[in-house]
C-alpha positions as CSV (number, residue, x, y, z in Angstrom):
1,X,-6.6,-0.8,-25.3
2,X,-8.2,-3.5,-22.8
3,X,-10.9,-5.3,-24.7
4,X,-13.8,-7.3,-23.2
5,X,-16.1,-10.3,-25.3
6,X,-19.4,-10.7,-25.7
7,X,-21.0,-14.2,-26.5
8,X,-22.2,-13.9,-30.0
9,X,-19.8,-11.2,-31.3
10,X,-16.9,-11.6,-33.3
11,X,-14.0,-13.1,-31.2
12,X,-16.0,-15.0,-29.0
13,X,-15.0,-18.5,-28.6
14,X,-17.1,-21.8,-28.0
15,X,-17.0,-25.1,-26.8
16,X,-14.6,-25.8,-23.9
17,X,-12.6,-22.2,-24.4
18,X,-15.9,-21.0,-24.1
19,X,-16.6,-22.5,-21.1
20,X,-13.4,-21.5,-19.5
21,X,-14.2,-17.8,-20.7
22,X,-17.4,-17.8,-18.9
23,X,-15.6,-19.4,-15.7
24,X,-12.9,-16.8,-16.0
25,X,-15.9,-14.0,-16.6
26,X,-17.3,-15.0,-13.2
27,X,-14.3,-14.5,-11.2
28,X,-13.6,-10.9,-13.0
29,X,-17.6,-10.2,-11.5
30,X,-16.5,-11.6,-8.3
31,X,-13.5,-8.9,-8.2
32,X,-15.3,-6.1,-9.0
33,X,-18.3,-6.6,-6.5
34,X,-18.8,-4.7,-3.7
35,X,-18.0,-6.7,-0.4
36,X,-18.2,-6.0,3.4
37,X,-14.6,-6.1,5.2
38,X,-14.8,-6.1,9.3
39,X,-12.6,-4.3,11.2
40,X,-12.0,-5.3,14.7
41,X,-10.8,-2.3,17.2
42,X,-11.8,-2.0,20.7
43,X,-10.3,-1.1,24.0
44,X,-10.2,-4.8,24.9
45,X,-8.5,-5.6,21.8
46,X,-5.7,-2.7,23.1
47,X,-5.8,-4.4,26.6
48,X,-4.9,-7.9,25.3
49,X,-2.3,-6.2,23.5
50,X,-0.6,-4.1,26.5
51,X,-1.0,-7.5,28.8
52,X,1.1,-9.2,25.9
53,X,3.6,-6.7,25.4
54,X,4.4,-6.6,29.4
55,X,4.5,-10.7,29.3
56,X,7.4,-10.6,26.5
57,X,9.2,-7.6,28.5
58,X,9.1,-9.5,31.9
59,X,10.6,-12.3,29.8
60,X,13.4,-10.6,28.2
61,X,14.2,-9.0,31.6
62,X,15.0,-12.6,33.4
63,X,17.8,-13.1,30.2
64,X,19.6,-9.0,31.1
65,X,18.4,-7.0,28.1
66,X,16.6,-3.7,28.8
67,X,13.0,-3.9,27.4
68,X,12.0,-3.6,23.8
69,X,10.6,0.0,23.1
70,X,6.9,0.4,21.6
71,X,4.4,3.4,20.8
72,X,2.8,3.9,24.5
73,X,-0.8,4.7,24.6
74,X,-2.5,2.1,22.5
75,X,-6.1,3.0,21.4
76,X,-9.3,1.7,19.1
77,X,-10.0,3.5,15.9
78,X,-13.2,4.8,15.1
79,X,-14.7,4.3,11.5
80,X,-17.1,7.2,11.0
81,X,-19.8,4.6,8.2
82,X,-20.9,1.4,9.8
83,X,-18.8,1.5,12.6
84,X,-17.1,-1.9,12.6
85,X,-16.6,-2.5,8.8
86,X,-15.7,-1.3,5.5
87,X,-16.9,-1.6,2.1
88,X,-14.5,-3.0,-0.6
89,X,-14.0,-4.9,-3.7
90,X,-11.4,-7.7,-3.8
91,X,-9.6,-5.8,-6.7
92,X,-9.8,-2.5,-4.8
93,X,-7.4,-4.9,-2.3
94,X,-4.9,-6.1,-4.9
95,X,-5.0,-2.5,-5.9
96,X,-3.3,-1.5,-2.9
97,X,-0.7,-4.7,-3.0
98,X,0.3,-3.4,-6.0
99,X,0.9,0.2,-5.0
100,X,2.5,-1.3,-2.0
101,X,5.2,-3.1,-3.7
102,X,5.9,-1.1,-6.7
103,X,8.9,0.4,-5.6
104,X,9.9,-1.8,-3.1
105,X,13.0,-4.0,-4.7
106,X,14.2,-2.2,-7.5
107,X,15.3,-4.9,-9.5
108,X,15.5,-6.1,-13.1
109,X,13.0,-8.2,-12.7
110,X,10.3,-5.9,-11.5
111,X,8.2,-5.8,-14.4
112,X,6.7,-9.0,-13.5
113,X,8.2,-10.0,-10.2
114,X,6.7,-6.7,-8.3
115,X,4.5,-4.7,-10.3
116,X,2.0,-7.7,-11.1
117,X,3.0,-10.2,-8.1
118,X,-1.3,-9.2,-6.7
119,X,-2.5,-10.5,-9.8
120,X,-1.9,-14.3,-8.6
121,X,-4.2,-13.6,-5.8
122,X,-7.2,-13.0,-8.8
123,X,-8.9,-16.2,-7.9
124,X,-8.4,-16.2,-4.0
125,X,-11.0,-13.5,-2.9
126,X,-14.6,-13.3,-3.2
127,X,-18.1,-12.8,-1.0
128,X,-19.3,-15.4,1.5
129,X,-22.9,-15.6,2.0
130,X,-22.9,-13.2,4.4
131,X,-21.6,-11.0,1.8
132,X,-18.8,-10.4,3.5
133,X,-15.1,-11.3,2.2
134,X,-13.4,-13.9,2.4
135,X,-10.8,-16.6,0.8
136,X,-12.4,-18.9,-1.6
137,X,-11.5,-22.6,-1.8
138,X,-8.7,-21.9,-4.0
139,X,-7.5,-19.3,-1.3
140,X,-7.9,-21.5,1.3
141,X,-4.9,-23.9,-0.5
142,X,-3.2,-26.1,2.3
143,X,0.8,-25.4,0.6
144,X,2.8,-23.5,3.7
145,X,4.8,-21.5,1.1
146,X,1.6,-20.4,-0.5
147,X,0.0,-19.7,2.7
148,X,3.0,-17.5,3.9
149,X,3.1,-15.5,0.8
150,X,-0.8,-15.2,1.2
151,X,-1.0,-13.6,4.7
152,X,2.3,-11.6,3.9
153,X,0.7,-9.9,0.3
154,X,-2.4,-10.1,1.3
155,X,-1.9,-8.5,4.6
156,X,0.0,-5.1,3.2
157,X,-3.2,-5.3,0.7
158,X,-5.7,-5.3,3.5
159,X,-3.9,-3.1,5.9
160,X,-3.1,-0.1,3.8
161,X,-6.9,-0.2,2.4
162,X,-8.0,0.3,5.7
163,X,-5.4,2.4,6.6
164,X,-6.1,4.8,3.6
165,X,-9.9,4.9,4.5
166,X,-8.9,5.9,8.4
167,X,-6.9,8.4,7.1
168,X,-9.0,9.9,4.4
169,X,-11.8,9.7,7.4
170,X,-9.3,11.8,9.4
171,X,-8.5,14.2,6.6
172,X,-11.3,14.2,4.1
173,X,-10.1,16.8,2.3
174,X,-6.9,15.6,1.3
175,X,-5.4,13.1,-1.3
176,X,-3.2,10.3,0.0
177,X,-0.1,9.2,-1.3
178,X,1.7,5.6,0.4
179,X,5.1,5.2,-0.1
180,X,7.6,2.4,1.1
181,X,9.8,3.3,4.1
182,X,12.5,1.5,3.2
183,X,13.1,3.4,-0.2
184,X,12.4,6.6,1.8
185,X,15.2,6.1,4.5
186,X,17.4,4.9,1.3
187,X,17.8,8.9,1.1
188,X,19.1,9.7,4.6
189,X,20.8,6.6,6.4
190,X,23.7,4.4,5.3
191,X,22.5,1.6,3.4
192,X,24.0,-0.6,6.0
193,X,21.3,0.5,8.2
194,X,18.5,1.1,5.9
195,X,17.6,-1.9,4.5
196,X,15.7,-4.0,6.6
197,X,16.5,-5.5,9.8
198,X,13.5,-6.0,11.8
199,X,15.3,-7.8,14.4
200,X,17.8,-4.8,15.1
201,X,16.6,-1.5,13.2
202,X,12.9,-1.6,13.4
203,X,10.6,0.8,10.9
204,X,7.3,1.0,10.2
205,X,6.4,-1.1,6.9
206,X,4.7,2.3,4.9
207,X,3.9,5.9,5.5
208,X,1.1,7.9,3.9
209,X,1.2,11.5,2.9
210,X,-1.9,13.1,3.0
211,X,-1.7,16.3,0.9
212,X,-3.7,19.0,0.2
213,X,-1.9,22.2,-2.4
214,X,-2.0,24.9,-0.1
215,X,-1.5,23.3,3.3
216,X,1.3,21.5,5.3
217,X,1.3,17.8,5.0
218,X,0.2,15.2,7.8
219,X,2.1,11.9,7.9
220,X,1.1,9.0,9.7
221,X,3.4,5.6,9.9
222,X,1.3,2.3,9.2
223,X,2.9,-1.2,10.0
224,X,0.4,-4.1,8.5
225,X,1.0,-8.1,9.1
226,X,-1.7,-11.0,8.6
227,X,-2.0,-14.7,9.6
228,X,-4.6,-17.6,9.1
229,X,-5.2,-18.4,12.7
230,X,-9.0,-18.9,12.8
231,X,-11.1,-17.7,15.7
232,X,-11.9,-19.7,18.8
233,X,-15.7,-21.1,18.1
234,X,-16.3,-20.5,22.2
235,X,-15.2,-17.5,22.9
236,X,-14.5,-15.7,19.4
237,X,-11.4,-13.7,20.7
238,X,-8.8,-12.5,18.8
239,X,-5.6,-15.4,18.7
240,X,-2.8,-14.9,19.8
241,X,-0.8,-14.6,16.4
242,X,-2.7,-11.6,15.9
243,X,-1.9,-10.3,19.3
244,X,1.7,-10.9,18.9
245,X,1.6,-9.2,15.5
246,X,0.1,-6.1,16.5
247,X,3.0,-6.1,19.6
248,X,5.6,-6.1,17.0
249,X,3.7,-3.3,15.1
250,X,3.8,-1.2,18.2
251,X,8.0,-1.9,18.0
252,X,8.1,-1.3,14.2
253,X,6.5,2.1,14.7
254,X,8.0,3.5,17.6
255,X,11.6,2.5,15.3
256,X,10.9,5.8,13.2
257,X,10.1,9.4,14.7
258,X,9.5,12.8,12.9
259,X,10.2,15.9,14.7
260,X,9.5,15.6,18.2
261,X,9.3,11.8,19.7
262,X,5.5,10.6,19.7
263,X,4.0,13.1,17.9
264,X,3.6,11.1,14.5
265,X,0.1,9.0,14.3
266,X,0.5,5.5,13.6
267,X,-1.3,2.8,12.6
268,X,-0.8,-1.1,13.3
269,X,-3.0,-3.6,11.4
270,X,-3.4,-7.7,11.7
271,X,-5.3,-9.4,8.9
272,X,-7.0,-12.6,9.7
273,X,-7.4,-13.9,6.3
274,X,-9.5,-16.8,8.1
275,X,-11.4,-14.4,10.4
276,X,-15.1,-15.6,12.0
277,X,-17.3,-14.3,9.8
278,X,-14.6,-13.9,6.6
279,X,-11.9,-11.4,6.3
280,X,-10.7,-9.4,9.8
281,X,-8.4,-6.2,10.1
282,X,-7.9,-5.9,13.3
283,X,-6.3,-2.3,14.2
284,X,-4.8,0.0,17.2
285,X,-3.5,3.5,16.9
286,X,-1.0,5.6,18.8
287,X,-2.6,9.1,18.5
288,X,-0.8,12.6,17.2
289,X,0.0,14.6,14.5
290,X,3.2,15.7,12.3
291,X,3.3,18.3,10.0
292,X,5.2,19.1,7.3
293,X,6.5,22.5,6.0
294,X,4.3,24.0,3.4
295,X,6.0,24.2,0.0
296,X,5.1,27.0,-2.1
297,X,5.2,25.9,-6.2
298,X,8.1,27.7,-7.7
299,X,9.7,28.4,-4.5
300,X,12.9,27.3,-2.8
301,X,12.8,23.8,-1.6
302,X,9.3,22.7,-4.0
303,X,9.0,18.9,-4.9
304,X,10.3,19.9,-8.4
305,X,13.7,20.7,-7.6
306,X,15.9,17.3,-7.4
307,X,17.2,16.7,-4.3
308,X,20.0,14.8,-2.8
309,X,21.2,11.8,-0.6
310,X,21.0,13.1,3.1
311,X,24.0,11.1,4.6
312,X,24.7,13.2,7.7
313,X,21.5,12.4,9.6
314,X,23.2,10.5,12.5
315,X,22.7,6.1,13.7
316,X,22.8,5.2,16.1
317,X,21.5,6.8,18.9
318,X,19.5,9.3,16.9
319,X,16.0,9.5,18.7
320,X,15.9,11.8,21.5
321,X,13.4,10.9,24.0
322,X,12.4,13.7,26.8
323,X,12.3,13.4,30.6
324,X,9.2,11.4,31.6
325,X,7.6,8.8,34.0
326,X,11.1,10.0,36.6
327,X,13.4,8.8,33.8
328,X,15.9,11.0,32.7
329,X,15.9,13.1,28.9
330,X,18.3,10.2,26.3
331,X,19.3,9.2,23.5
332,X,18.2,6.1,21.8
333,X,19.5,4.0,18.7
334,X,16.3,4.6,16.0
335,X,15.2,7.2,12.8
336,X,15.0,10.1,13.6
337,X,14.0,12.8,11.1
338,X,14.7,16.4,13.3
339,X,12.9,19.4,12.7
340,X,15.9,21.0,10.8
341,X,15.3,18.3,8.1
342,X,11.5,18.6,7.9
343,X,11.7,20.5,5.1
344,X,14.0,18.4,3.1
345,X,11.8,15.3,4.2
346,X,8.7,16.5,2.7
347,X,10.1,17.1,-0.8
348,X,11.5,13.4,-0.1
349,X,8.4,12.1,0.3
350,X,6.7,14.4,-2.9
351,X,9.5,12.8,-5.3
352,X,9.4,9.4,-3.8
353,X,5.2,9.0,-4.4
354,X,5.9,10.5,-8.0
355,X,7.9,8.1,-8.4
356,X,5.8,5.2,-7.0
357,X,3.4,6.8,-9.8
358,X,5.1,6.7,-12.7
359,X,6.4,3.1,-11.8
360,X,2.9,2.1,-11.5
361,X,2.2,3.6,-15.2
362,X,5.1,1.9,-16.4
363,X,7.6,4.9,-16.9
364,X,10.7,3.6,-15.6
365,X,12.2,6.3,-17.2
366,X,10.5,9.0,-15.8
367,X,10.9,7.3,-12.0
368,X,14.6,8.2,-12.5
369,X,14.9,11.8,-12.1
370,X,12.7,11.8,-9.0
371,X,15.1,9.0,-6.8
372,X,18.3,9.9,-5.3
373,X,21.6,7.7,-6.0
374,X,20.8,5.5,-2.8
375,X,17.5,5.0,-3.7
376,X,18.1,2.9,-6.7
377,X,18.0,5.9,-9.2
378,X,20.6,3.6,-11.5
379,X,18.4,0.4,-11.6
380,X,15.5,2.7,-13.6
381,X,18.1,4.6,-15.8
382,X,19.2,1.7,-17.9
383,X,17.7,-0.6,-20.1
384,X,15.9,-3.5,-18.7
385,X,16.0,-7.2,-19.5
386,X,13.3,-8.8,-21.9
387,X,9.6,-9.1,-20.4
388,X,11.1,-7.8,-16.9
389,X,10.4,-4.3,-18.4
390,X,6.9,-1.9,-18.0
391,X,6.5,0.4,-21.0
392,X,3.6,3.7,-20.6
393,X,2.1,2.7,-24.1
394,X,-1.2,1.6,-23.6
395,X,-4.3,3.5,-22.7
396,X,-8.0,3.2,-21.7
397,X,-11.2,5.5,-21.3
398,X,-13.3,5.6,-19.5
399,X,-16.0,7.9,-19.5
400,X,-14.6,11.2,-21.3
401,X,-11.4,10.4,-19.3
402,X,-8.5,8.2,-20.7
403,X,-5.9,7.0,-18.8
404,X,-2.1,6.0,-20.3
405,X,0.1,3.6,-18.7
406,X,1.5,-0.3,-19.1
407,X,-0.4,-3.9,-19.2
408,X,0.4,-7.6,-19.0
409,X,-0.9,-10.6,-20.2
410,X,-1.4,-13.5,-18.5
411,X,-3.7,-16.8,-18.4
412,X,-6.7,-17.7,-16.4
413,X,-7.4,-21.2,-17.5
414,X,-7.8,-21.2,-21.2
415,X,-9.3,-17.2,-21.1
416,X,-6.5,-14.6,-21.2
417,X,-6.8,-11.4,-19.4
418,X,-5.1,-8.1,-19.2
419,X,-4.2,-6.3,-16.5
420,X,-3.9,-2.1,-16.9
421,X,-2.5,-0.1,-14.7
422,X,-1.9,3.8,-15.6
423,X,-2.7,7.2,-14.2
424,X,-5.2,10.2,-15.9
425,X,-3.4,11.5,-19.0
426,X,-3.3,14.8,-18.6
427,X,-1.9,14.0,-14.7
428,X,0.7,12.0,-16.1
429,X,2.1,13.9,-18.4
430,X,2.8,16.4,-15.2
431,X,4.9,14.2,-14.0
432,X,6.7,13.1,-17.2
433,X,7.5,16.7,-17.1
434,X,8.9,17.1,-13.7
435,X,5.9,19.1,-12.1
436,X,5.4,17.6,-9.4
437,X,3.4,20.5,-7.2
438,X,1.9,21.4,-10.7
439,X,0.2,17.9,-10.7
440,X,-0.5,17.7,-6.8
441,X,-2.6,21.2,-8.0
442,X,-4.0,19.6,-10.5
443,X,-5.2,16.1,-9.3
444,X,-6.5,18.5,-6.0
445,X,-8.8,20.3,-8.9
446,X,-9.6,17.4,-10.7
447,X,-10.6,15.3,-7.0
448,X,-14.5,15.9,-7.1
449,X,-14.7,14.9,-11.2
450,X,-13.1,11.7,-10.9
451,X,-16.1,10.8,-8.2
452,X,-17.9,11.7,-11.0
453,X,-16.0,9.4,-13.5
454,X,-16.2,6.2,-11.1
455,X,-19.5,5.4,-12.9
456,X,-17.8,3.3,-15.0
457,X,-21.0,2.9,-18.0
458,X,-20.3,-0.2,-20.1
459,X,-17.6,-0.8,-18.6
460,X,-17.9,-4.5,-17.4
461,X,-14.6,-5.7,-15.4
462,X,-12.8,-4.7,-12.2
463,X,-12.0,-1.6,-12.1
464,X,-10.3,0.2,-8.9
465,X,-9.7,4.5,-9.1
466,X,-7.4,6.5,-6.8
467,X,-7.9,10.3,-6.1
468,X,-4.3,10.8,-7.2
469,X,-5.4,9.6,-10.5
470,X,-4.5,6.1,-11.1
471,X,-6.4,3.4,-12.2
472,X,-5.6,-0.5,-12.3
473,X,-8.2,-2.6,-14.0
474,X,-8.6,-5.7,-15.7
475,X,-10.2,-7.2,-18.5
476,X,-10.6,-10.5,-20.9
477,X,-9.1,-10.9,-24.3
478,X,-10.4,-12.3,-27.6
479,X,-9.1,-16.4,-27.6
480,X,-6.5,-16.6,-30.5
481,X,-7.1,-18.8,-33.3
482,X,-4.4,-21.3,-33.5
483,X,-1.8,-21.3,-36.4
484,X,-0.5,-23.5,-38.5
485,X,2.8,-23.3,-39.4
């Protein structure tokens, strides 16, 4: 179980490990504090973006090659609370980091290598005096190849935070689930075109489920990039970098259709990580709506039953785009998930966030039987390397609720500090099981008390709860005694 110290009790250290404790105490505060993110979306934001996009076509034009596709129709998002900004805790953000990446290699080494990579960012987030977040000096480290991983992490930890909130806004009643697109078009393309490409198969980066039991599913495609260009100090608008990001988001998205063309949401975010004022998310949508077939628990085609590899959905030339502005109906080179696969795409998308679930608690193998062959079933059904591997045998409570999953070790100067991550027992054991609509039910039913349970009592780390049940939190260790051998 995670343990915390208390100067005076047993385990508590002095004299310089002390010291190092207490600095490592203030920086687990600092996580866990509640801290004012601003989003930036406004139909000037959209134009700059539309006047960029045309600039790059016209470009590409003067070499021959036709003009690069992109969701049409641009527009702000609304945030329903403060209106420009968003309340979060830095460890609320690595929270989503790690949900974003913990199914997104596969390999042996993802113990440490994927499931834990936010936890290097502990000491680069914290509150400004404008209470408002922002990269503290350590965050602010001058090394290119730390800078580069910064605004590439940090930016899918930023993005889908704020892209889970605009959702949840948009669908309050409903739990949402994230899962990586690349795994997910594992299951229906060739691997020789699924795997990333940017350059020449463009995809969104994520798409989020949102899921009530009982109703069809809505999904919306999210594609999330961030940068350290600082504002200008005249005229405080947004830099170019940013601009050219959310361009390519409009590409990545418009790569990737469900049913009909345009009619899925998406969502493209730009993090300044050295934004006036501390942290920006700047953000457009393209507007719509896809729904999934409704699954009924027991019945053919539910989330239980194991599915298979999809290799006949066609690529190239798979997205069919209808007869508009005078141009003729054709055929474009893209995925394209068609209406007669909606069905089978849904129970994808079930498995694949089970899955993501599991692999977050630390059941590798339990995220097996819910991936297909292509998905990288194989690299979870054998045994892993030494401390490469994530085993569900620790637990927490918190409040009358306790929580089983996997936790690592690691240093923060002289203080050492665990990190947790698991899901609600009872949930989990759902899954372990292979009920996958019984848990959805479940976690639905269970929504409203885990509010409840957010009041976390004594509890006095960083502590970040999802309404499908999982939990990541942190917390610092008694220092070991030396030994003499």
């Amino acid at each position: 179980m995670l343990r915390t110290t208390v100067p005076g009790q047993p385990g508590h250290a002095d004299t310089v490990g002390e010291c190092m404790a207490r600095t490592a105490r203030q920086i687990l505060n600092a996580l866990g504090r509640s801290t004012t993110v601003h989003v930036h979306s406004t139909a000037e934001l959209a134009a700059h973006v539309d006047s960029a996009a045309a600039a790059i076509d016209k470009k590409r034009r003067e070499k021959g090659p036709e003009a690069v596709r992109r969701k049409p129709n641009l527009r702000p998002v609304a945030l329903a609370e403060h209106g420009r900004s968003i309340d979060l805790t830095p460890w609320q953000v690595l929270h989503a980091v790690a949900r974003g990446y913990v199914l997104a290699g596969q390999g042996m080494g993802r113990g440490l290598a994927e499931h834990w990579l936010s936890l290097k960012f502990c000491e680069a987030l914290d509150a400004n005096r404008a209470r408002s977040m922002d990269l503290t000096d350590k965050g602010r480290s001058s090394e290119r190849w730390y800078k580069g991983m910064q605004a590439r992490e940090l930016a899918v930890g930023f993005g889908l935070a704020v892209a889970e909130h605009l959702v949840q806004q948009r669908y309050p009643d409903h739990i949402v689930s994230v899962v990586d697109t690349n795994t997910v078009l594992r299951a229906g393309w060739p691997l020789s075109v699924s795997q990333r490409n940017k350059g020449s198969r463009p995809r969104p980066d994520y798409i989020i489920e949102a899921w009530k039991p009982g109703e069809p599913s809505k999904v919306t495609f999210v594609a999330c990039r961030g940068n350290h260009q600082k504002p200008s100090k005249r005229s405080g608008r947004t830099q170019s970098t940013t601009i050219q990001q959310l361009v390519k988001g409009a590409e990545l998205t418009e790569g990737m259709q469900i049913g009909p063309w345009n009619t899925t949401p998406c969502l493209m975010l730009s993090t300044e990580l050295m934004g006036q004022g501390g942290v920006v998310v700047n953000v457009l949508q393209s507007p719509g709506e896809t729904l999934l077939p409704l699954r009924t628990p027991g019945g053919p085609g539910n989330a239980e039953e194991e599915i298979r590899d999809k290799p006949g959905i066609p690529y190239p030339n798979a997205i069919r785009i209808p007869a508009r502005d005078g141009r003729r109906a054709r055929t474009v080179d893209g995925f394209q998930v068609g209406e007669e696969d909606l069905a089978w795409f849904g129970q994808l998308l079930a498995r694949t966030a089970a899955a993501c679930l599991t692999t977050f608690s630390g059941g590798g193998k339990y995220t097996a039987r819910y991936l297909t062959a292509r998905q990288g079933r194989e690299h979870y059904d054998v045994p892993a390397f030494a401390a490469t591997s994530s085993i569900d045998d620790a637990d927490i409570e918190v409040g009358d609720t306790k929580f089983l999953g996997t936790d690592n070790v690691f240093r923060m100067g002289a203080a050492r500090i665990e990190a947790f991550s698991g899901t609600d027992s009872g949930l989990y054991k759902l899954i372990k099981d292979g009920s996958v609509e019984e848990y959805r039910q479940a976690a639905y039913e269970l929504r409203s008390k885990r509010h409840d349970s957010h009041a976390t009592g004594n509890w006095n780390a960083p502590i970040s709860f999802q309404d499908d049940g999982t939990v990541m939190a942190l917390s610092i260790l008694p220092i070991r005694k030396r030994r003499t051998l």
